[in-house]
C-alpha positions as CSV (number, residue, x, y, z in Angstrom):
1,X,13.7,38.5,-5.3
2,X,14.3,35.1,-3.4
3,X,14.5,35.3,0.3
4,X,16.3,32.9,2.2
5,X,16.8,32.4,5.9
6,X,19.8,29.8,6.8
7,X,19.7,29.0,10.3
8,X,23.3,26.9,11.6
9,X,25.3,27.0,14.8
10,X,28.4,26.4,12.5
11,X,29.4,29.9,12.0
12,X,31.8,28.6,9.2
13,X,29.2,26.3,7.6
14,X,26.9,29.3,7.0
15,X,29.3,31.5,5.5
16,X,30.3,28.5,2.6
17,X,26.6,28.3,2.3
18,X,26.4,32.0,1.6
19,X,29.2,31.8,-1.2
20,X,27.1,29.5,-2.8
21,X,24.2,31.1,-2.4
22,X,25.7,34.1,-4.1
23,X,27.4,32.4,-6.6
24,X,24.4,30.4,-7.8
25,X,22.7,34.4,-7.8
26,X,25.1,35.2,-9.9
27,X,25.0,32.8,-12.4
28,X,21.2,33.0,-12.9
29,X,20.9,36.8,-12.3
30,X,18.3,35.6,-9.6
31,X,18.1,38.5,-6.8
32,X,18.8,36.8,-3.7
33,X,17.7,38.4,-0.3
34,X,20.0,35.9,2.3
35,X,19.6,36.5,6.2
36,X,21.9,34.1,8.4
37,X,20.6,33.2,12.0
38,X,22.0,30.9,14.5
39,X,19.5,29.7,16.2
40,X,15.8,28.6,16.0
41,X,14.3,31.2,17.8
42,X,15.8,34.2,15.6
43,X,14.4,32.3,12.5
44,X,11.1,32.2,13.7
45,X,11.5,36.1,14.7
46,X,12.9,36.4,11.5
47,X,10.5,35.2,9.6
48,X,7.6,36.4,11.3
49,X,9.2,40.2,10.5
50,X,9.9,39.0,6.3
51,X,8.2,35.9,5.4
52,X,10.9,33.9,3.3
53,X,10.7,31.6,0.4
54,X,13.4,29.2,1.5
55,X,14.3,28.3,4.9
56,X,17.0,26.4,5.1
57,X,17.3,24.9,9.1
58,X,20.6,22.3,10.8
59,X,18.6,19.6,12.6
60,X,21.1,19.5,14.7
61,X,21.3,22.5,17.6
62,X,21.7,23.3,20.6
63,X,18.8,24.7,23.1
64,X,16.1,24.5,20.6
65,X,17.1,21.7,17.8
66,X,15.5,21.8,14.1
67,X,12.9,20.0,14.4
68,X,11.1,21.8,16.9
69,X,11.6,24.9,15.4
70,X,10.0,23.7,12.2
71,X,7.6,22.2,14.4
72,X,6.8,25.7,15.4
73,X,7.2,27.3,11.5
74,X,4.7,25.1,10.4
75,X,2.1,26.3,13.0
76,X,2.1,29.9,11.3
77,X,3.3,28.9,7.6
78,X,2.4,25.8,5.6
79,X,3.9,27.1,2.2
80,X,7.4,28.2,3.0
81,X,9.4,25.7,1.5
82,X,11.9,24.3,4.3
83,X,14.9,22.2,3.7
84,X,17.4,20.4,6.5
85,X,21.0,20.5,6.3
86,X,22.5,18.2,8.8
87,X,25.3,15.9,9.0
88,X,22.8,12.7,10.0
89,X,20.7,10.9,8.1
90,X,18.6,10.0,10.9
91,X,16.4,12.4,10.9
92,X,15.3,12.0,7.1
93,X,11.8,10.5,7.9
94,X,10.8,12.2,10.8
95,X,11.2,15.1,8.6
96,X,7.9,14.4,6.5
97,X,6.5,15.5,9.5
98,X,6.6,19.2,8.9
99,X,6.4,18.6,5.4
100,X,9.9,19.3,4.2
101,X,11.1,19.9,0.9
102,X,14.2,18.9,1.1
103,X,16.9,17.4,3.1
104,X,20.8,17.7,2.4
105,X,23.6,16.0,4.0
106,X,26.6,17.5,4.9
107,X,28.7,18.9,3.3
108,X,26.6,20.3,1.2
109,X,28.1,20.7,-2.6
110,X,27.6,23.5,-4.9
111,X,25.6,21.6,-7.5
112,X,23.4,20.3,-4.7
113,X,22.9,23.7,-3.1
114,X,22.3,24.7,-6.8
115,X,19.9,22.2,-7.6
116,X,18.1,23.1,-4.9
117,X,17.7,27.0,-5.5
118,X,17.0,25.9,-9.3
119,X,13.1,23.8,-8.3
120,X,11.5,26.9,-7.7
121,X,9.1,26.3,-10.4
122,X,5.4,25.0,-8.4
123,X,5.4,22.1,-10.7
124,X,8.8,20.6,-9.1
125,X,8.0,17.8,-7.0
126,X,9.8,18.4,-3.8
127,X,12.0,15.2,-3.0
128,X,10.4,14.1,0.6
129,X,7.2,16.4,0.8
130,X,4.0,14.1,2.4
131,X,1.5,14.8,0.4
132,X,-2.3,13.8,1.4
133,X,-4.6,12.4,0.0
């Protein structure tokens, strides 16, 4: 089963997010565990209960904004992959920071949310992952 934690202020965001979450399920027959959070500090609490596979995190929030909560994941988890969804591309390269896998724009299509869910294999090079040498 894939585990994914979305964490978004936009209430309405996260439920399109959802349908596509369970549509791509669907259409794979991938079992899909989804928890929806709103902000940073219930992901963190979230994940520390269930470690997730995905975490998918708004940069863009207010009290405690993305970036400092994947500041914070990253302290505690190195391998979870984690992917922005924002509506700026401004914070693309501070996001090799915390080693992200991904970072979507929105709004976020179907095929892009699919794409996305479909690199699980290790061998997938993630798209803005820092990688040292």
């Amino acid at each position: 089963m894939l585990k994914i934690i979305a964490c978004d202020d936009d209430v309405a965001f996260q439920d399109n997010l959802h349908r596509m979450i369970n549509r791509w399920s669907a259409e794979t027959g991938t079992a899909v565990d989804v928890a929806l959070v709103t902000r940073g500090e219930d992901l963190l609490a979230r994940h520390a209960a269930s470690r997730a596979d995905i975490i998918m995190l708004d940069m863009i929030m207010p009290l405690v904004n993305g970036m400092d909560t994947a500041r914070e994941l990253r302290q505690s988890d190195t391998a979870v992959r984690l992917v922005f969804l924002t509506s700026s591309p401004e914070f693309a390269l501070e996001s090799y920071e915390v080693r992200a896998f991904d970072y979507l724009l929105k709004p976020v299509t179907y095929e892009r949310a699919a794409q996305l869910l479909d690199a699980r294999d290790p061998a997938c090079r993630p798209r803005l992952w820092h990688q040292e040498h």
